[in-house]
SESEKE-307608 format. One record per residue: residue number from 0; residue in one letter; z, y, x of N, C-alpha, C in turn. Coordinates in pm, whole numbers. Atoms other than C-alpha are relative to their C-alpha. Example, Ala and Ser with C-alpha at 12.3 -4.5 7.8 and 13.67 -1.06 7.14 Angstrom:
BEGIN
{pt 0; "A"; {0; -119; 89}; {780; -450; 1230}; {0; 120; 90}}
{pt 1; "S"; {-6; -119; -82}; {714; -106; 1367}; {73; 109; -77}}
! end
This chain:
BEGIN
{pt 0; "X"; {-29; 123; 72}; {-1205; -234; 4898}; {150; -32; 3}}
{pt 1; "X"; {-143; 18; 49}; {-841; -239; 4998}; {17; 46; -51}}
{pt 2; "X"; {-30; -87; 153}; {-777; 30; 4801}; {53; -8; -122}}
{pt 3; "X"; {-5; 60; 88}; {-864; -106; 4518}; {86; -181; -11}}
{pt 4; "X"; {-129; 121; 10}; {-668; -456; 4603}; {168; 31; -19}}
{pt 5; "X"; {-102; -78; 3}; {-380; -276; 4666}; {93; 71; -158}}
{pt 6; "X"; {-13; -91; 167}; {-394; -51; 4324}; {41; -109; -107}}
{pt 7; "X"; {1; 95; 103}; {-470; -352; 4119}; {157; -68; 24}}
{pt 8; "X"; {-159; 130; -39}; {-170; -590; 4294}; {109; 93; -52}}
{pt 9; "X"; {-120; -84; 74}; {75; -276; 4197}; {-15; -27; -158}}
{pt 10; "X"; {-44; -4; 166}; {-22; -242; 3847}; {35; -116; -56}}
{pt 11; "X"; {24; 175; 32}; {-15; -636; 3794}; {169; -11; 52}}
{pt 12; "X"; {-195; -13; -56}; {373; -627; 3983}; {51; 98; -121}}
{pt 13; "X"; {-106; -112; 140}; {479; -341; 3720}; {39; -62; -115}}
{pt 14; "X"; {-16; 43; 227}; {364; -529; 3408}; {95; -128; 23}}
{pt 15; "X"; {-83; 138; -12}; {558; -868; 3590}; {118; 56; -27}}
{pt 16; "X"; {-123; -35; 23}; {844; -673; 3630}; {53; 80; -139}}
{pt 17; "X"; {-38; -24; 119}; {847; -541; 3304}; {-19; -56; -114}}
{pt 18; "X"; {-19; 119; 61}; {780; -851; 3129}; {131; -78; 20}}
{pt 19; "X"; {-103; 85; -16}; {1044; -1006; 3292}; {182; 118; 2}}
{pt 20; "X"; {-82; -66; 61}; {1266; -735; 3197}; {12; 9; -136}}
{pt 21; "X"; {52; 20; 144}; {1180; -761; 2852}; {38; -149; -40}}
{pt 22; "X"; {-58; 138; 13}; {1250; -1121; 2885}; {167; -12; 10}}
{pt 23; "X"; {-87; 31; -79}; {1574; -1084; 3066}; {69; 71; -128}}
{pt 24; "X"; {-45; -112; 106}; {1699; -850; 2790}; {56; -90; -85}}
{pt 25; "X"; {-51; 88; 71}; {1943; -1010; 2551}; {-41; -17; -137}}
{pt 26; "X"; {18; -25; 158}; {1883; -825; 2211}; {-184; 9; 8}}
{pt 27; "X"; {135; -48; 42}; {1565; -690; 2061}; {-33; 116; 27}}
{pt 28; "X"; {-1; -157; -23}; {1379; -381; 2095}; {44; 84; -51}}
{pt 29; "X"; {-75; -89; 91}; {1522; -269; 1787}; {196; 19; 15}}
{pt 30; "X"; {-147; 14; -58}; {1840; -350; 1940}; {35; 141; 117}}
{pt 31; "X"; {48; -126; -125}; {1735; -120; 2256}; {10; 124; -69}}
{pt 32; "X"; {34; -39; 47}; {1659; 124; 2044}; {121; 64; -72}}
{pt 33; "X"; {-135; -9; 81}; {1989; 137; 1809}; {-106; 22; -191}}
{pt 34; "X"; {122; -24; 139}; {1670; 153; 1533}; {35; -126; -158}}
{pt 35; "X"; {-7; 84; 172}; {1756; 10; 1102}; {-84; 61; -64}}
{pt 36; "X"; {85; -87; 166}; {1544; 66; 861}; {27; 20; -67}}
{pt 37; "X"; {-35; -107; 53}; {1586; 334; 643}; {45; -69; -146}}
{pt 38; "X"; {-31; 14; 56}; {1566; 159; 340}; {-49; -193; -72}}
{pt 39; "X"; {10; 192; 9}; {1572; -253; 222}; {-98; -4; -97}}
{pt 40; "X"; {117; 7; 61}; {1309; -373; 30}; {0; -8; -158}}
{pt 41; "X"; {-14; -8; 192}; {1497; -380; -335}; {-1; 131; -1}}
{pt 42; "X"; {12; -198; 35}; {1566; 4; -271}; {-167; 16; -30}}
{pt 43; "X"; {118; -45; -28}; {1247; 23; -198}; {-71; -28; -126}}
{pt 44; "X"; {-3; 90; 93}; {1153; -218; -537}; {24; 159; -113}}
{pt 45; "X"; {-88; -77; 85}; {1401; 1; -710}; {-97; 155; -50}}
{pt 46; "X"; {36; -117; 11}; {1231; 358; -633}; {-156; -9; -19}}
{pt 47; "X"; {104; 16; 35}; {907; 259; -691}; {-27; -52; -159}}
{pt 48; "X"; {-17; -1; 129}; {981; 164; -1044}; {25; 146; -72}}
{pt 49; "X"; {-14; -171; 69}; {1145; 522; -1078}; {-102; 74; -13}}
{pt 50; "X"; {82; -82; 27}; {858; 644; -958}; {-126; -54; -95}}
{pt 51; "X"; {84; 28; 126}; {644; 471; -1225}; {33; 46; -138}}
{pt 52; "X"; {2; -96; 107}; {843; 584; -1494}; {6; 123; -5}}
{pt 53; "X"; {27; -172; -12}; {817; 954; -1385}; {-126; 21; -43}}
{pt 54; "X"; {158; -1; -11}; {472; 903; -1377}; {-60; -2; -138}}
{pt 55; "X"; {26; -19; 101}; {445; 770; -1675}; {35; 89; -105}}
{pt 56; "X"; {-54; -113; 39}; {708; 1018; -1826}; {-125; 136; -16}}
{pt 57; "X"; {86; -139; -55}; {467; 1325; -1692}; {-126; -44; -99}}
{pt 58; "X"; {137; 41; 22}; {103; 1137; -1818}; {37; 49; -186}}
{pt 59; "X"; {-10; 21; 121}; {271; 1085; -2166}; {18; 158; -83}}
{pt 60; "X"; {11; -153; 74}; {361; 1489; -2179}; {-107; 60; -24}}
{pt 61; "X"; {132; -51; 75}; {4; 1585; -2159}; {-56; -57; -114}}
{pt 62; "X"; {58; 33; 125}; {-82; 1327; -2414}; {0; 61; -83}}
{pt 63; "X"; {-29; -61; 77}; {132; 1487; -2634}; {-58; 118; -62}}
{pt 64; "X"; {65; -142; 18}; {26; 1811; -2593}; {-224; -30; -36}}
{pt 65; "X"; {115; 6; 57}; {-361; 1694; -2663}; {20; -78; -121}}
{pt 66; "X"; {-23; 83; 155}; {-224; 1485; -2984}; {13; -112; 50}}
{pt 67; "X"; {39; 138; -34}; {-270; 1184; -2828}; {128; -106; 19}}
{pt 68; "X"; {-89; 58; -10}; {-44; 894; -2859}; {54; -59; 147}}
{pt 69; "X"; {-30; -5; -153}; {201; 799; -2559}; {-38; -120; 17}}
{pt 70; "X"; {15; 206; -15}; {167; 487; -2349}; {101; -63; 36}}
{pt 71; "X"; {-106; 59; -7}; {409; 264; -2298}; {-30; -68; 180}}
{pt 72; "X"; {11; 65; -170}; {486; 48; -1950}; {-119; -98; -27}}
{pt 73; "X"; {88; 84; -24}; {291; -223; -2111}; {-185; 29; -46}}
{pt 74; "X"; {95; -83; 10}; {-14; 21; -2214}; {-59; 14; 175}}
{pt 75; "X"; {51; -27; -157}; {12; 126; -1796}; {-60; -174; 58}}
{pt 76; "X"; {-16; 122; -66}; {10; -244; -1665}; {-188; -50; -62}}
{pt 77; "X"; {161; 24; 70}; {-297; -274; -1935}; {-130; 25; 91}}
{pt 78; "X"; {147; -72; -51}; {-513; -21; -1807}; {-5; -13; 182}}
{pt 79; "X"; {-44; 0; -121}; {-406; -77; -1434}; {-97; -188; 45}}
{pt 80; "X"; {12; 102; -11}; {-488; -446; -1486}; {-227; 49; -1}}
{pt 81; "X"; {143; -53; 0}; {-855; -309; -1635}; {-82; 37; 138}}
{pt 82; "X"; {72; -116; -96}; {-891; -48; -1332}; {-33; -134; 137}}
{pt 83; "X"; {48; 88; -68}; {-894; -381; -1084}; {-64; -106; -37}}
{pt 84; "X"; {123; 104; 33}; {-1122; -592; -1269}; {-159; 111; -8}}
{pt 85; "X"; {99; -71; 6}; {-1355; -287; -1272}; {-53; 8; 170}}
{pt 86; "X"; {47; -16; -149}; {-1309; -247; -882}; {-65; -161; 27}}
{pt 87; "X"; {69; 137; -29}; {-1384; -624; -866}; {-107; -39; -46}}
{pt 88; "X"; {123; 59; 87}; {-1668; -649; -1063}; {-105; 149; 115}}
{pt 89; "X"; {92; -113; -56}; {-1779; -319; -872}; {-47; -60; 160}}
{pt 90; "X"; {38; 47; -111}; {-1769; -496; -552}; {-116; -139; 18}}
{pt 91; "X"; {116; 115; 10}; {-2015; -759; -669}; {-144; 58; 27}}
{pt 92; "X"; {181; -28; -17}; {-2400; -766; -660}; {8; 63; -160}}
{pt 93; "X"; {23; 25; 177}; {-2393; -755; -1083}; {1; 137; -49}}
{pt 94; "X"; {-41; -120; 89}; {-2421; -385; -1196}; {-27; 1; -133}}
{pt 95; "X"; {-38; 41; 180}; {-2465; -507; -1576}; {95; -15; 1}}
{pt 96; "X"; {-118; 9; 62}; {-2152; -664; -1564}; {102; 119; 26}}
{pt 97; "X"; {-90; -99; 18}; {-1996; -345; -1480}; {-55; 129; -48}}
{pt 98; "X"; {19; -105; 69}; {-2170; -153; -1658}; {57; -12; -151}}
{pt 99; "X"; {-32; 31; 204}; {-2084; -370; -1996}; {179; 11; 32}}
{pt 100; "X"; {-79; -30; -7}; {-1739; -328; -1834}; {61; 155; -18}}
{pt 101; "X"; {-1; -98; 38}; {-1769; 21; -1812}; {-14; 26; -188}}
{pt 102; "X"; {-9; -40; 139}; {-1842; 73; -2156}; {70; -84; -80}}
{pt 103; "X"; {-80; 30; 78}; {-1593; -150; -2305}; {100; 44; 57}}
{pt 104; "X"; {-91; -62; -30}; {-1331; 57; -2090}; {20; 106; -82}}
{pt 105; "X"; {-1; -160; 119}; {-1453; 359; -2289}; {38; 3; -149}}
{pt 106; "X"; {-12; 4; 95}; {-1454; 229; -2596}; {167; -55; -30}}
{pt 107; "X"; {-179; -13; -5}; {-1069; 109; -2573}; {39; 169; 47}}
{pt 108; "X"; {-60; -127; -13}; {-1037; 458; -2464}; {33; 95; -84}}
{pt 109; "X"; {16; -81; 178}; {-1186; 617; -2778}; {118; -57; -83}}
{pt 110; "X"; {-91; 56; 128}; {-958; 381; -2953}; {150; 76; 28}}
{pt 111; "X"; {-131; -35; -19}; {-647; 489; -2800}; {-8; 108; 49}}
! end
């Protein structure tokens, strides 16, 4: 039973003393560390736009190549907007309403 008093009272002293090192500490951990993040959140903004119009760039070359007309940003935003009213309607009890969703997805599809 000491043993175990003993064991416990150490690990319980470690975490004090390294709380109160952690306290005592002026900066942050990222300070500790010498750690920035890589990139700010407009870069970040920024390259995630690029990579939408690549995306779309790339989608619009196969169109082509099947005849099919390209889409534009506000074509993507369209069908993007669609694809989460389909997941939301999918997460309901209601499989009519996504089924009459489903098939008016298709039929804008045929159209375009």
């Amino acid at each position: 039973m000491d043993v175990i008093l003993v064991t416990t009272g150490m690990v319980v002293f470690i975490v004090l003393v390294l709380v109160l090192i952690g306290r005592a500490y002026p900066g942050s951990g990222a300070d500790l560390l010498d750690w920035k993040p890589t990139q700010d959140f407009e870069t970040q903004a920024m390259l995630e736009q690029d990579d939408i119009s690549q995306m779309l760039e790339a989608q619009n070359k196969y169109r082509r190549r099947r005849g099919a007309p390209d889409l534009t940003s506000t074509d993507a935003q369209r069908m993007a907007q669609e694809d989460n009213q389909a997941r939301r309607a999918g997460r309901g009890s209601d499989p009519e309403a996504l089924a009459e969703l489903e098939e008016e997805l298709r039929r804008r599809d045929d159209r375009g």
